[in-house]
C-alpha positions in Angstrom: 164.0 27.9 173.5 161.6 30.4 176.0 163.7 32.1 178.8 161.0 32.8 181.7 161.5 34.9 184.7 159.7 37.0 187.0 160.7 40.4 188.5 159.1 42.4 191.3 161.3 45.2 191.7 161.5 47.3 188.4 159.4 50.0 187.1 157.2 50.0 183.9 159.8 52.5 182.1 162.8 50.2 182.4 160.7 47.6 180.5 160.8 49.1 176.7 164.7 49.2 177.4 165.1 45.4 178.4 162.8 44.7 175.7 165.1 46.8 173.0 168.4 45.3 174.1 166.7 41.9 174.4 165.9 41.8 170.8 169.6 43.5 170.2 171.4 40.5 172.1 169.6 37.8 169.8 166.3 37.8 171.2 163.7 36.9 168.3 160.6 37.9 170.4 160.1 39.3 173.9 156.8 39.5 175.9 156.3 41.4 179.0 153.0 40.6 181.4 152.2 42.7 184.0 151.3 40.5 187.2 150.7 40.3 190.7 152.7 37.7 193.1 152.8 36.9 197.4 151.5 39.8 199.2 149.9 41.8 196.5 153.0 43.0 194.9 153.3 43.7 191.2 156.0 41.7 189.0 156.4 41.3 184.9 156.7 37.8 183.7 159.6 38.1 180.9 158.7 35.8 178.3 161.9 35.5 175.8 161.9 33.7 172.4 165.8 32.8 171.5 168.2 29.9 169.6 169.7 27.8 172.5 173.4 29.8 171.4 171.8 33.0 172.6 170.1 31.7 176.1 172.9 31.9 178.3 174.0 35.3 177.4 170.1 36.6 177.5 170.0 35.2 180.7 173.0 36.7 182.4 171.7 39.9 180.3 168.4 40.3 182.2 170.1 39.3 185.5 172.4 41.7 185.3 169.6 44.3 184.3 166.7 43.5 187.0 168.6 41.1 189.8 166.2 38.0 189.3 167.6 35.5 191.4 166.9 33.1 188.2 166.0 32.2 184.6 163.8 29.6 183.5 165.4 27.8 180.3 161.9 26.0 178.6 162.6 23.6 175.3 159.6 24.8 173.7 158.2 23.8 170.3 156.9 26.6 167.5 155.2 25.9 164.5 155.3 28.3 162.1 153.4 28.8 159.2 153.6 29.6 156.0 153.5 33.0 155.0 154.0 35.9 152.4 154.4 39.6 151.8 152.0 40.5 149.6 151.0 44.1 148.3 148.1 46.0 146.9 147.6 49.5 145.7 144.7 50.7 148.2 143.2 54.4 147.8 140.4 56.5 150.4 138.4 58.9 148.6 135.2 60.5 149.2 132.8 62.4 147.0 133.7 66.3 148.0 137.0 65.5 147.9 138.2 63.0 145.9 141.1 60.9 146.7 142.3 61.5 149.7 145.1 59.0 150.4 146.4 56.6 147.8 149.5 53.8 147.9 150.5 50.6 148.1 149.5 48.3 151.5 151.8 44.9 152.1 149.8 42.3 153.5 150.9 39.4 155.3 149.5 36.4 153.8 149.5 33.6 156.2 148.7 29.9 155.0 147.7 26.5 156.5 149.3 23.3 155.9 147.5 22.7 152.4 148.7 25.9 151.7 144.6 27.6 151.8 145.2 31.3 153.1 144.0 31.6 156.5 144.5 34.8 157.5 145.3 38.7 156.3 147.4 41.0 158.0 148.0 44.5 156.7 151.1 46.2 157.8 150.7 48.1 160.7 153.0 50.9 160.0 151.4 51.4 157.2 148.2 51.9 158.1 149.2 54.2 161.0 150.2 56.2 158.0 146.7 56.0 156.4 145.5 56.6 159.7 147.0 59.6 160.0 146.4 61.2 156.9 143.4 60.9 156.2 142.7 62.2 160.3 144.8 65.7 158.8 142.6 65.6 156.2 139.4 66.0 159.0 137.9 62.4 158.2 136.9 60.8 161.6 137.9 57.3 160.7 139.5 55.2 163.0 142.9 52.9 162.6 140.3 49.9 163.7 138.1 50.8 161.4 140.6 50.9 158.4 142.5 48.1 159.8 139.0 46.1 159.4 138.3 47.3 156.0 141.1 47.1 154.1 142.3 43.5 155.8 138.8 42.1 155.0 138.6 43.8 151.8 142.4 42.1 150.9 140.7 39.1 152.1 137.9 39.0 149.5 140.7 40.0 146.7 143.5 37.2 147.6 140.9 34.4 148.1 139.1 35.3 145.0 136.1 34.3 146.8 135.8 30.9 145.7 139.8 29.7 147.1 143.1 30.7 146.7 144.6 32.4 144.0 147.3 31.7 142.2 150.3 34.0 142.6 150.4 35.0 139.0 146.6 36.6 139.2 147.6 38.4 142.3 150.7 40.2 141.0 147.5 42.2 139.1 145.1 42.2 141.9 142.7 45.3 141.3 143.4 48.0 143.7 141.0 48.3 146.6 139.1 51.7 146.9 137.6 52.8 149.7 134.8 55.6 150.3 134.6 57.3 153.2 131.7 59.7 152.7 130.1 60.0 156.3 133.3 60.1 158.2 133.6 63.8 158.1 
């Protein structure tokens, strides 16, 4: 079920708070777009994933919170794919200082009805972590740029190159090392 509605009359810092008790009230996702309605004004469009047992309640919630004269109730359809948490041991190192960050990365393995991976995602918290490390250690890398590397990189490593591996030879994937030299 997708709750809509649109409100014209709250600021952006009341938003992260509707969004939070939202997702506290039973809310699976919530997305917030900025927009612009009649006469130039700005709204947000309140998108709100939820179980049919929670819609009511959600609604009355965000009525309550930002006076919207009404919620649209939408009997949506998701597909959802299959997926797995994954991890590999993943190290940055450079030749003056040798390794300068080094732990274990969970990826998000996402796969397509014959069960080929399609798709890669490392944890984001997780790289914000790299991120920032390696940034203390003065290396002027990017999170897109490790994002990129180390997704595409895990990529490679779970395919095998030549289709999908089976789980047994990933449980003893090769750690993926990175060099940074040129990013000081």
């Amino acid at each position: 079920m997708l709750l809509m509605t649109n409100v014209d009359n709250i600021n952006c810092e009341h938003v992260p708070y509707l969004i939070d008790e939202l997702m506290k009230k039973g809310a699976s996702n919530v997305h917030v777009l900025p927009a612009i309605t009649k006469k130039g004004r700005t709204e947000y469009i309140f998108l709100v994933d939820t179980v049919r047992a929670h819609a009511e309640e959600l609604a009355e919630f965000i009525a309550q919170e930002t006076g919207t004269l009404g919620v649209r109730f939408l009997e949506s359809e998701h597909h959802a794919f299959e997926h797995e948490i994954r991890q590999l041991d993943v190290s940055f190192g450079n030749s003056h200082q040798g390794v300068l960050w080094c732990g274990p990365i969970d990826f998000k393995i996402i796969h397509n009805i014959k069960g080929t991976i399609i798709s890669v995602r490392a944890e984001y918290e997780q790289i914000r972590e790299v991120a920032e490390e390696l940034r203390q250690k003065r290396m002027n890398i990017s999170f897109y740029e490790i994002k990129e590397m180390i997704e595409q990189r895990a990529l490679m490593q779970f395919k095998n190159f030549s289709g999908q591996l089976e789980k047994e030879e990933t449980s003893q994937a090769h750690p993926l090392y990175f060099s940074v030299n040129g990013y000081e």
